[in-house]
BALOBA-1460 file (C-alpha; in Angstrom, 3 decimals):
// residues 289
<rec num="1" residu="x" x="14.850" y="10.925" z="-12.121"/>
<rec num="2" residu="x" x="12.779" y="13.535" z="-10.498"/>
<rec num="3" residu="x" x="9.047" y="14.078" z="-10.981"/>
<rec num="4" residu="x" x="8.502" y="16.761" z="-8.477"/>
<rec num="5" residu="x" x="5.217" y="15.165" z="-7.539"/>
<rec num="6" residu="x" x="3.755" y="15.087" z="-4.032"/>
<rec num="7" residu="x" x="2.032" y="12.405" z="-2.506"/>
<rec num="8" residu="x" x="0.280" y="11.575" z="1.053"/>
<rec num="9" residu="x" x="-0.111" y="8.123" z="2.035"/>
<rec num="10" residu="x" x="-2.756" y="7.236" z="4.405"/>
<rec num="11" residu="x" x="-3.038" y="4.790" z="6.768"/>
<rec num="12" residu="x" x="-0.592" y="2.048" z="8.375"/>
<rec num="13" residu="x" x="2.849" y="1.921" z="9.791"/>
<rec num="14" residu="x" x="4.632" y="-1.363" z="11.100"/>
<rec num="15" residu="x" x="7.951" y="-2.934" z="11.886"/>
<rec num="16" residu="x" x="8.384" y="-5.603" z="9.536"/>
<rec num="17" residu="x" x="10.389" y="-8.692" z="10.499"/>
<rec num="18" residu="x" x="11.161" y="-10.430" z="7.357"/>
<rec num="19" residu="x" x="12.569" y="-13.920" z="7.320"/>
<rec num="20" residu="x" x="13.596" y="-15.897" z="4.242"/>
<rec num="21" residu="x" x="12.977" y="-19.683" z="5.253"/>
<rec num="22" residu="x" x="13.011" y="-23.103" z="3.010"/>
<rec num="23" residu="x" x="9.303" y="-23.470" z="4.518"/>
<rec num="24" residu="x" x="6.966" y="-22.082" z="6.707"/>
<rec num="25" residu="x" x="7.253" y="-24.055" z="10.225"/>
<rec num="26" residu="x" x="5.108" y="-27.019" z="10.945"/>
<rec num="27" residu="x" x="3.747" y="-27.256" z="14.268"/>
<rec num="28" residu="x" x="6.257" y="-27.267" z="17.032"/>
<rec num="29" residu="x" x="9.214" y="-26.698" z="14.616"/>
<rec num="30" residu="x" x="11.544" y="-24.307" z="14.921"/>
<rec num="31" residu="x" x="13.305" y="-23.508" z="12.061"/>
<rec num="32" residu="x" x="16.929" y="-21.310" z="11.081"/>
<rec num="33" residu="x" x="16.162" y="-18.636" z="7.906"/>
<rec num="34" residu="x" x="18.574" y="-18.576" z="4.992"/>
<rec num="35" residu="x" x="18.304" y="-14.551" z="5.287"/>
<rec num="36" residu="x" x="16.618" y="-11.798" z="7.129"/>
<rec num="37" residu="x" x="15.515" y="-7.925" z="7.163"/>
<rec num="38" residu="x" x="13.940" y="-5.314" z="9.125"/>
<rec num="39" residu="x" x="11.871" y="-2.454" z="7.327"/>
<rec num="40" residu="x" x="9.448" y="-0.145" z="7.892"/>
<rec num="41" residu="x" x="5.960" y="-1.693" z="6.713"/>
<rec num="42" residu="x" x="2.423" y="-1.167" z="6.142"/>
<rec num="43" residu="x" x="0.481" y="-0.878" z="2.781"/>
<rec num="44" residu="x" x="0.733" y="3.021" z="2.660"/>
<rec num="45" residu="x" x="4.036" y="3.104" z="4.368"/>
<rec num="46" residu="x" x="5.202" y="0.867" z="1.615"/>
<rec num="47" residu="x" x="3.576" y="2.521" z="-1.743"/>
<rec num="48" residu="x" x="5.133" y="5.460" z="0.361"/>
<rec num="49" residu="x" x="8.540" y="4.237" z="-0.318"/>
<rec num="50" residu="x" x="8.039" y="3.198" z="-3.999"/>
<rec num="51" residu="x" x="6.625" y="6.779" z="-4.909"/>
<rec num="52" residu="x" x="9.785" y="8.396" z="-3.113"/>
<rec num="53" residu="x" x="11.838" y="5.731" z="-5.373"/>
<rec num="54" residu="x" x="10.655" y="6.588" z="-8.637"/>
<rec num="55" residu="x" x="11.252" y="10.347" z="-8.018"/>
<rec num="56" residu="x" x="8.919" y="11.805" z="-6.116"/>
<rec num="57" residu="x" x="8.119" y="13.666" z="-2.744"/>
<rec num="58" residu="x" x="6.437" y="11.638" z="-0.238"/>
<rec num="59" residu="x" x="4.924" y="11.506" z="3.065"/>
<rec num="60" residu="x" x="3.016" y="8.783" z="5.536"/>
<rec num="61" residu="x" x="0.004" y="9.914" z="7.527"/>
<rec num="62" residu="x" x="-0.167" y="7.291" z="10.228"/>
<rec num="63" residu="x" x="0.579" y="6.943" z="13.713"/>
<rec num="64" residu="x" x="4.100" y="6.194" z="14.665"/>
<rec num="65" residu="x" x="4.591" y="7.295" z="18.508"/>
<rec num="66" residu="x" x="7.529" y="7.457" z="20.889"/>
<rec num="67" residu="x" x="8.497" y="4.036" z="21.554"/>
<rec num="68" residu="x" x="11.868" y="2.952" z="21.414"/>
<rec num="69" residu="x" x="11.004" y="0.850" z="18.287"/>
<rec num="70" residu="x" x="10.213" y="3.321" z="16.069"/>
<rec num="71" residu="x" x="13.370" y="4.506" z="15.602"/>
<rec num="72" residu="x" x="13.631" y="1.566" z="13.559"/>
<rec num="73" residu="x" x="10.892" y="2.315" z="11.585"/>
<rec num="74" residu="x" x="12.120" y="6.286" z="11.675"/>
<rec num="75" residu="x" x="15.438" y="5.372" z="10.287"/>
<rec num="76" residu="x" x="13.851" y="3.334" z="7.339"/>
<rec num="77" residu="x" x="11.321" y="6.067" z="6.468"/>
<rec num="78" residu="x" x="14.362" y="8.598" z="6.342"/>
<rec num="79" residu="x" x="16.893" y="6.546" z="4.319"/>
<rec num="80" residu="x" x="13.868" y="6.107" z="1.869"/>
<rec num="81" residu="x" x="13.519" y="9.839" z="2.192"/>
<rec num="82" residu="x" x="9.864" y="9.457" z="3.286"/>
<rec num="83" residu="x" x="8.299" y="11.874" z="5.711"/>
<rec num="84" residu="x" x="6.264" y="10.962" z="8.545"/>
<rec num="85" residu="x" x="3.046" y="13.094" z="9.469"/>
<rec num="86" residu="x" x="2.299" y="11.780" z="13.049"/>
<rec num="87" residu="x" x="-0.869" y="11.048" z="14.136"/>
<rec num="88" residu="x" x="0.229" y="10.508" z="18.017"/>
<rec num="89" residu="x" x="3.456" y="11.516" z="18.350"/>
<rec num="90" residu="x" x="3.214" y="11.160" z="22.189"/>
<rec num="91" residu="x" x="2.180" y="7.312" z="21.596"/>
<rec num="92" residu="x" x="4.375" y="5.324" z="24.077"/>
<rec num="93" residu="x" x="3.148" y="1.693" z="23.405"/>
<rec num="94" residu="x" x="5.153" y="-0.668" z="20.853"/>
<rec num="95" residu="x" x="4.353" y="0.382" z="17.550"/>
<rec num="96" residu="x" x="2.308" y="-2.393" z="15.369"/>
<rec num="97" residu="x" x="5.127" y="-5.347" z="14.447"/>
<rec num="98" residu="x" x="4.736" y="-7.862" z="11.837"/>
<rec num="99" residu="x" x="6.417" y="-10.848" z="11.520"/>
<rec num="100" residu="x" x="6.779" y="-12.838" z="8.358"/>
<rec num="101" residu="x" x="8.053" y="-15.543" z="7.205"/>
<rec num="102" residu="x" x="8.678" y="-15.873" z="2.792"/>
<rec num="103" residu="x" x="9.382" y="-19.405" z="1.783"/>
<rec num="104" residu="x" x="12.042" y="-19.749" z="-0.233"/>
<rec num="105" residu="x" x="11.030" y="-22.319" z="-2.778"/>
<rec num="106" residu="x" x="7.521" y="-20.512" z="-3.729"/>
<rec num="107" residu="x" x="8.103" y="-16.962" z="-2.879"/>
<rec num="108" residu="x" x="5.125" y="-17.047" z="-0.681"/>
<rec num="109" residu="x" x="4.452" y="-15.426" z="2.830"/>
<rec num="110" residu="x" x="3.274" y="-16.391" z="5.977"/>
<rec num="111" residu="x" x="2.269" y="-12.221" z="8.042"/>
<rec num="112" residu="x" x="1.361" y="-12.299" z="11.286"/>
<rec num="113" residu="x" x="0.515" y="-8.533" z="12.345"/>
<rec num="114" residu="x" x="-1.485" y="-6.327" z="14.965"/>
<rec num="115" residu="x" x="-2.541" y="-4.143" z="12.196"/>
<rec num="116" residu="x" x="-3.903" y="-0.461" z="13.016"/>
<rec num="117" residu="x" x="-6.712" y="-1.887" z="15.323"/>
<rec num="118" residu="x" x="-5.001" y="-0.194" z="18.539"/>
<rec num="119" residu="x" x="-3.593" y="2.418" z="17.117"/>
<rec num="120" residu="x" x="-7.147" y="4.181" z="15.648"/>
<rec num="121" residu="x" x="-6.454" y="8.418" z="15.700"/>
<rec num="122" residu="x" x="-8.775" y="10.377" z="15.134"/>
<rec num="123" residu="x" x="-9.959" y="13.054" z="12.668"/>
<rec num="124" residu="x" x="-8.897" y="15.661" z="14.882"/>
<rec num="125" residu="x" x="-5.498" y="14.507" z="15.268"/>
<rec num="126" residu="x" x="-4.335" y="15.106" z="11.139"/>
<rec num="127" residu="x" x="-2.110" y="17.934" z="10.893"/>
<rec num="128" residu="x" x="-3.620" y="21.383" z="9.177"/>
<rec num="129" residu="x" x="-1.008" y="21.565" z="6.105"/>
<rec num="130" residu="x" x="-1.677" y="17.897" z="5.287"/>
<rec num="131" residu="x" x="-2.306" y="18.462" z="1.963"/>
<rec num="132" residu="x" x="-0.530" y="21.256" z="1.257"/>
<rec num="133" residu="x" x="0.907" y="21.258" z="-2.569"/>
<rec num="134" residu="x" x="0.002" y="17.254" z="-2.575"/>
<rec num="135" residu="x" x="-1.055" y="16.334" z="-5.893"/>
<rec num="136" residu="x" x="-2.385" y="12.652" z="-5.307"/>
<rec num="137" residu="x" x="-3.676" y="10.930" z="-2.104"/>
<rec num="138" residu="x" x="-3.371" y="7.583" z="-1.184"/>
<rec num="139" residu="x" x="-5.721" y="5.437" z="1.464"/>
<rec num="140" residu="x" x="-5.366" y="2.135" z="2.550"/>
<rec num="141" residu="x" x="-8.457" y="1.835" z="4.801"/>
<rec num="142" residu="x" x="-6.301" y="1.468" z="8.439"/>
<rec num="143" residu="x" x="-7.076" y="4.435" z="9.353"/>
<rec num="144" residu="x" x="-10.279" y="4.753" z="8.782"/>
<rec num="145" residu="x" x="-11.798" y="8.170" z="10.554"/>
<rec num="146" residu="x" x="-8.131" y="9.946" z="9.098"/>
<rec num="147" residu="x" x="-8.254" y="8.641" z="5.716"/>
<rec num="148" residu="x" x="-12.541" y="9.637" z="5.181"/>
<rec num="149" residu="x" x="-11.130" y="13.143" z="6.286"/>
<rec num="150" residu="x" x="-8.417" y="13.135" z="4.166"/>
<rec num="151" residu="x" x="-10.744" y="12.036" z="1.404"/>
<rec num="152" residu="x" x="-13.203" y="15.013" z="1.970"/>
<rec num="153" residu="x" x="-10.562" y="17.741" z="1.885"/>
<rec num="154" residu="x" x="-8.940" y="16.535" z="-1.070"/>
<rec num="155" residu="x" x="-12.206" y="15.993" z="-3.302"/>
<rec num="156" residu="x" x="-13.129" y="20.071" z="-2.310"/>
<rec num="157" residu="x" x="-9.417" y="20.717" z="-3.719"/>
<rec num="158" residu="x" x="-9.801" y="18.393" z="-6.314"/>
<rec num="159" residu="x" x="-6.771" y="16.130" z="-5.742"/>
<rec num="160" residu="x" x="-7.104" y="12.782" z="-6.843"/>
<rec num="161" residu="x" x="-7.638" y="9.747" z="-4.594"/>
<rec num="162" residu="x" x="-6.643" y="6.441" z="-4.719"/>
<rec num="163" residu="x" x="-7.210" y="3.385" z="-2.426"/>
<rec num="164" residu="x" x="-5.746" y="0.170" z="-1.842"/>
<rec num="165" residu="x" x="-8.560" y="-1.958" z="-1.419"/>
<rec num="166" residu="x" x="-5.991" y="-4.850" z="-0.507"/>
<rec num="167" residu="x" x="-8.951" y="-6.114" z="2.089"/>
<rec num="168" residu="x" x="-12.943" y="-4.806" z="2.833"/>
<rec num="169" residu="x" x="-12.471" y="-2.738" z="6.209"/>
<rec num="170" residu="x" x="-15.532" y="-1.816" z="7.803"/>
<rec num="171" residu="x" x="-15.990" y="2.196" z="6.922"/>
<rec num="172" residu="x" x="-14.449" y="2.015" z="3.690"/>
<rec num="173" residu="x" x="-18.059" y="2.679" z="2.335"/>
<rec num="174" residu="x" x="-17.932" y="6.439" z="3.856"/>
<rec num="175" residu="x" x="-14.594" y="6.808" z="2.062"/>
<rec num="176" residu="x" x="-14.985" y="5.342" z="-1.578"/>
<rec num="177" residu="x" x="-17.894" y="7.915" z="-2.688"/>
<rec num="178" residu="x" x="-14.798" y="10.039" z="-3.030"/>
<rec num="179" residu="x" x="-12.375" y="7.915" z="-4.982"/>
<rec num="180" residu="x" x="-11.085" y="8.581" z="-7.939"/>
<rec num="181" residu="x" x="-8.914" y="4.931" z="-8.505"/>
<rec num="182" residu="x" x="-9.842" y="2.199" z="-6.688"/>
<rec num="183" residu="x" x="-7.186" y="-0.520" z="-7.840"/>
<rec num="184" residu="x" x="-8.214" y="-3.492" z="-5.263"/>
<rec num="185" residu="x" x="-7.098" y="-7.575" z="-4.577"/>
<rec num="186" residu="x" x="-9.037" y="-10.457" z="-5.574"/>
<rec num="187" residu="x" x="-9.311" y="-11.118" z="-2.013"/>
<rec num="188" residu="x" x="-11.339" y="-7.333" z="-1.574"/>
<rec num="189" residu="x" x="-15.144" y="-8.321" z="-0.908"/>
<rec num="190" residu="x" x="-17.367" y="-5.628" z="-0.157"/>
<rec num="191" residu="x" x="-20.750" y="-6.731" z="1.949"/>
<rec num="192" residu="x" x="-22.344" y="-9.042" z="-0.050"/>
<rec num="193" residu="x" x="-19.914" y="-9.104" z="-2.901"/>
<rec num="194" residu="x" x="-18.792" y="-12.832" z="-3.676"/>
<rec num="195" residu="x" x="-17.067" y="-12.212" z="-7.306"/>
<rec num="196" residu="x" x="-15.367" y="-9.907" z="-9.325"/>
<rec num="197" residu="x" x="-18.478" y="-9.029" z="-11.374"/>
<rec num="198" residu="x" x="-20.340" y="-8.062" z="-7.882"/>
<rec num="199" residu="x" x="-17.309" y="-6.359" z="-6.894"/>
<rec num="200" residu="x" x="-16.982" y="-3.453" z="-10.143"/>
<rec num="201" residu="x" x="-20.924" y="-3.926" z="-9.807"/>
<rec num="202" residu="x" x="-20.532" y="-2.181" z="-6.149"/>
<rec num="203" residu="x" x="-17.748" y="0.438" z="-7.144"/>
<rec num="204" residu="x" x="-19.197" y="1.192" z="-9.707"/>
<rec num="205" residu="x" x="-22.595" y="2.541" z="-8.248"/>
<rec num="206" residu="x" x="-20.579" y="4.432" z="-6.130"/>
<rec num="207" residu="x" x="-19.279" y="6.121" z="-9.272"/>
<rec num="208" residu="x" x="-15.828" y="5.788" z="-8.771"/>
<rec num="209" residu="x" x="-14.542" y="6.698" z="-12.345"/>
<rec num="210" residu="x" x="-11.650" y="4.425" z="-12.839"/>
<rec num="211" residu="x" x="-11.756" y="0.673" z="-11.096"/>
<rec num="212" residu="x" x="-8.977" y="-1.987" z="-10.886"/>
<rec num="213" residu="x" x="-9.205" y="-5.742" z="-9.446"/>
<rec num="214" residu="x" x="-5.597" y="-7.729" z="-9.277"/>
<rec num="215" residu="x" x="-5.075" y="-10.755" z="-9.468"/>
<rec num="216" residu="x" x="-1.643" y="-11.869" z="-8.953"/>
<rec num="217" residu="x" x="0.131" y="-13.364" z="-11.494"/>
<rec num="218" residu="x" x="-2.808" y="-12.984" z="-13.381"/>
<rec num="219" residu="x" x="-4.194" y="-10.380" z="-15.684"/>
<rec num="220" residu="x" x="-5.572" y="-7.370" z="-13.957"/>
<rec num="221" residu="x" x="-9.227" y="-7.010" z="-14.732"/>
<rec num="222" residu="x" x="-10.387" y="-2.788" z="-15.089"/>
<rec num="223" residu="x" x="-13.217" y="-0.222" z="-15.998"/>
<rec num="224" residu="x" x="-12.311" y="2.863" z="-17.421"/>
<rec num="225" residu="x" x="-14.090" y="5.664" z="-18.164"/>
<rec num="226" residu="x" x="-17.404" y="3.203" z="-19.687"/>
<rec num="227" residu="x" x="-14.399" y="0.898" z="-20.776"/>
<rec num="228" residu="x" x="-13.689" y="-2.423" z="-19.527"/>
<rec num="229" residu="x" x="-10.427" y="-4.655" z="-20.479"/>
<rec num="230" residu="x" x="-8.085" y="-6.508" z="-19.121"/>
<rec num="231" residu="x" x="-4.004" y="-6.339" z="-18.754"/>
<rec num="232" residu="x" x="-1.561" y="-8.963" z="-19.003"/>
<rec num="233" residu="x" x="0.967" y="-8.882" z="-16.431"/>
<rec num="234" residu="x" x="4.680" y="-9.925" z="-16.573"/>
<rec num="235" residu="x" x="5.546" y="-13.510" z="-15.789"/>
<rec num="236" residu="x" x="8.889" y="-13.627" z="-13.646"/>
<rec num="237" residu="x" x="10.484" y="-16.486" z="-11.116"/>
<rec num="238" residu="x" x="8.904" y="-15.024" z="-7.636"/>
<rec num="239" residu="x" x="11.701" y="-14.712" z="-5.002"/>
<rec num="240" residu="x" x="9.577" y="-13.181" z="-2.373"/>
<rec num="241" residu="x" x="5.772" y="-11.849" z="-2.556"/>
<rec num="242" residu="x" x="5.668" y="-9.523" z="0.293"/>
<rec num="243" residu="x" x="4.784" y="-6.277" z="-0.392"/>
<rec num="244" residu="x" x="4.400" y="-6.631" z="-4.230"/>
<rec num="245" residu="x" x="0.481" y="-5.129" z="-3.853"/>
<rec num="246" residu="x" x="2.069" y="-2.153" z="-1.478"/>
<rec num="247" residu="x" x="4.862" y="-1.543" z="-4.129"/>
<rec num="248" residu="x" x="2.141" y="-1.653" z="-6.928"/>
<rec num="249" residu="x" x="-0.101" y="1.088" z="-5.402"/>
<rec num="250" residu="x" x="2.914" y="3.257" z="-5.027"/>
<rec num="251" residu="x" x="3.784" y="2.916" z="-9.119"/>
<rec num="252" residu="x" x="0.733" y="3.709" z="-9.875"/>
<rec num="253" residu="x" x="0.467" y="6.642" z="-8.036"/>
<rec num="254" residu="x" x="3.661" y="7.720" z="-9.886"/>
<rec num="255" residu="x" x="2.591" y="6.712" z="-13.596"/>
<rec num="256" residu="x" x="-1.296" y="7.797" z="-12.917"/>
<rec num="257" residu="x" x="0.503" y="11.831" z="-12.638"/>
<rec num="258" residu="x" x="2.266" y="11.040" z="-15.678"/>
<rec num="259" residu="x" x="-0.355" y="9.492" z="-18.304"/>
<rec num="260" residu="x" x="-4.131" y="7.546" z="-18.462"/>
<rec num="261" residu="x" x="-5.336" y="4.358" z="-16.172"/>
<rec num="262" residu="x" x="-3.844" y="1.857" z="-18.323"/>
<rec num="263" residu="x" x="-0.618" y="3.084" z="-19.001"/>
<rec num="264" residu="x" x="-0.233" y="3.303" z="-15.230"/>
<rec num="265" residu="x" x="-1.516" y="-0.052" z="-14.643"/>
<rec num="266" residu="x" x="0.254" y="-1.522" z="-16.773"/>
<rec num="267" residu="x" x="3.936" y="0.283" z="-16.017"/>
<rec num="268" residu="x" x="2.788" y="-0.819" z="-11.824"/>
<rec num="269" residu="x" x="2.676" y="-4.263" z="-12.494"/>
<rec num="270" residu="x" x="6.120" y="-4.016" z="-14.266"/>
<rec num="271" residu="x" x="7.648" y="-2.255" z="-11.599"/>
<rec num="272" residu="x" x="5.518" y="-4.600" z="-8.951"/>
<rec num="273" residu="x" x="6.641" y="-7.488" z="-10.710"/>
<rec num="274" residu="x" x="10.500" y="-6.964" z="-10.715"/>
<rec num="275" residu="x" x="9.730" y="-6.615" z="-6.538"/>
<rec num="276" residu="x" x="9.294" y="-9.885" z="-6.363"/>
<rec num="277" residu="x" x="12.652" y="-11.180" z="-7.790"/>
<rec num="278" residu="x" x="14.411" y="-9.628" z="-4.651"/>
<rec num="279" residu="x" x="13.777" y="-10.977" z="-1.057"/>
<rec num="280" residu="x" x="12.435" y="-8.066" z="1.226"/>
<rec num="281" residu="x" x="10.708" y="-5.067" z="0.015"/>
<rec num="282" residu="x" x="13.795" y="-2.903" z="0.122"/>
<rec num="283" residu="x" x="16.464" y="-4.812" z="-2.129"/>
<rec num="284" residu="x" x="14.788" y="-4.336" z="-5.352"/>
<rec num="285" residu="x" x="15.146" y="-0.624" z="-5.409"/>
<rec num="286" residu="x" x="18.803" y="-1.293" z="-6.004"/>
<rec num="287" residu="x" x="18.286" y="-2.853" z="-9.460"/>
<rec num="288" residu="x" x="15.592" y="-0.119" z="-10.293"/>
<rec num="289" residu="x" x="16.215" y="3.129" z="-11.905"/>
C-alpha cells in the first residue's frame, strides 16, 4: 500500500544493540541472550521507519556523521527505505549507541544510551529543501535548536506538527506553541507538572489543538478539539517493549493524513501493539501489511 505521503522526522539517531535475555543481569553477572539484533534507533529514527512501512515517504533529520559505525545505521535506514538529512555529515566521533537488554519473561527493557547530548547541531546546519513537499513533521525534542526551527517553518507553511513527548527536555517549551498533536508518555512532566490533569492543564494553555497522554497497556487519555475521552487499547502477550512508543508516533503520523485524532489514535495503538509480539523493532514489519 502506498499513501504518497511525506514525512520529516526530527531529532535522534542511534545504534541499537538489542539483546533478548531471561533477565536483566544482577550485579556482577554476566549473562548469554537467547537472541540478538542491531538496528538503527532513536524515537524519530524509529516512527521514521514505521511511516516508510505503512506506505509512505520518509526522511530523518538528525545527525549521523562519518564514523565507521554508521554504516550500520546507514544500511538499516536504506533497507527501511528511509532517507537521512544530515545534520554533520563531516561528524567523525562514534555515533550515539544504545544498548539494551529485553527480558524475556516480561517483555520489558533495560536502555542504556548517550542520547543526542553530544551530538547538538545547530539551526544553521538543517538543509534548505527540508520541507520541501512534506506534509507532516515529526519532533522528538533531541534536537532541540533543529526541531524549534523546523517547527517555525512548517507552522508559516501550515504543515502539521507532531511531537513525541516520550520525556520533558529542557526547550521543548519554545517548540510546543507550534504543535499541532502532542501525543506524550505518562512519564512526560513538564516543570511543575506532577499528574496527568497538570499535564493537558499545561498543553493546553499553550493551545495545542489536539493532546494525547499514553499509558501503556492502559487506555490512552486525549483532548480533542474541546473534547476529552479516553481509548481502550489492545491487550496482547508482550514479547518485547522496545520501541513500541517510537513505532506508535510513526502510525499516527500515517492515520492522522488519512482521518480525525481518534481514528488515528486508536489504529497507532493497534499497529503499536502488534510491535510488541515480535522481539526487536524490525521483525514485526514482517507480519504487517
Amino acid at each position: 500500500m502506498t499513501n504518497d505521503n511525506y514525512g520529516l522526522f526530527v531529532g535522534l539517531v542511534t545504534l541499537d544493540l538489542i539483546y533478548l535475555a531471561e533477565t536483566a543481569p544482577k550485579n556482577n553477572q554476566k549473562i548469554v541472550a537467547v537472541d540478538y539484533t542491531v538496528a538503527a534507533g532513536g524515537p524519530a529514527t524509529n516512527a521514521a521507519v514505521t511511516f516508510s512501512h505503512l506506505g509512505n515517504q520518509a526522511t530523518v533529520l538528525g545527525v549521523v556523521g562519518s564514523h565507521p559505525m554508521t554504516q550500520l545505521i546507514r544500511q538499516d535506514l536504506a533497507n527501511c527505505r528511509v532517507a537521512i538529512a544530515d545534520l554533520d555529515p563531516n561528524h567523525t566521533a562514534a555515533p550515539s549507541v544504545s544498548s539494551i537488554i529485553v527480558a524475556q519473561a516480561t517483555g520489558e527493557r533495560a536502555v542504556v544510551s548517550m542520547n543526542a547530548v553530544k551530538t547538538q547541531a545547530p539551526s544553521a546546519s538543517i538543509p534548505l529543501d527540508s520541507l520541501q513537499n512534506i506534509d507532516i513533521v515529526l519532533i522528538d525534542g533531541h534536537q532541540i535548536a533543529v526541531g524549534h526551527a523546523i517547527a517555525q517553518l512548517a507552522k508559516a507553511k501550515n504543515i502539521p506538527i507532531a511531537i513525541d513527548g516520550g520525556s520533558w527536555k529542557p526547550g521543548f517549551e519554545k517548540i510546543l506553541p507550534f504543535v499541532d498533536y502532542a501525543i506524550c508518555s505518562a512519564n512526560f512532566h513538564p516543570p511543575n507538572c506532577h499528574t496527568t490533569t497538570e499535564v493537558f492543564a499545561y498543553l493546553r494553555s499553550l493551545n495545542i489543538p489536539h493532546i494525547a497522554i499514553t499509558h501503556g497497556e492502559q487506555p490512552i487519555q486525549y483532548f480533542s478539539a474541546g473534547n476529552s475521552g479516553i481509548i481502550d487499547v489492545p491487550q496482547i502477550q508482550a514479547i518485547d517493549t522496545l520501541g513500541a512508543g517510537d513505532i506508535f508516533h510513526g502510525a499516527f503520523c500515517n492515520y492522522i493524513l488519512q482521518g480525525n485524532f481518534t481514528d488515528a489514535l486508536t489504529k497507532a495503538a493497534n499497529v503499536a501493539a502488534n510491535a510488541c509480539r515480535f522481539f526487536g523493532t524490525r521483525r514485526w514489519m514482517d507480519f504487517h501489511c
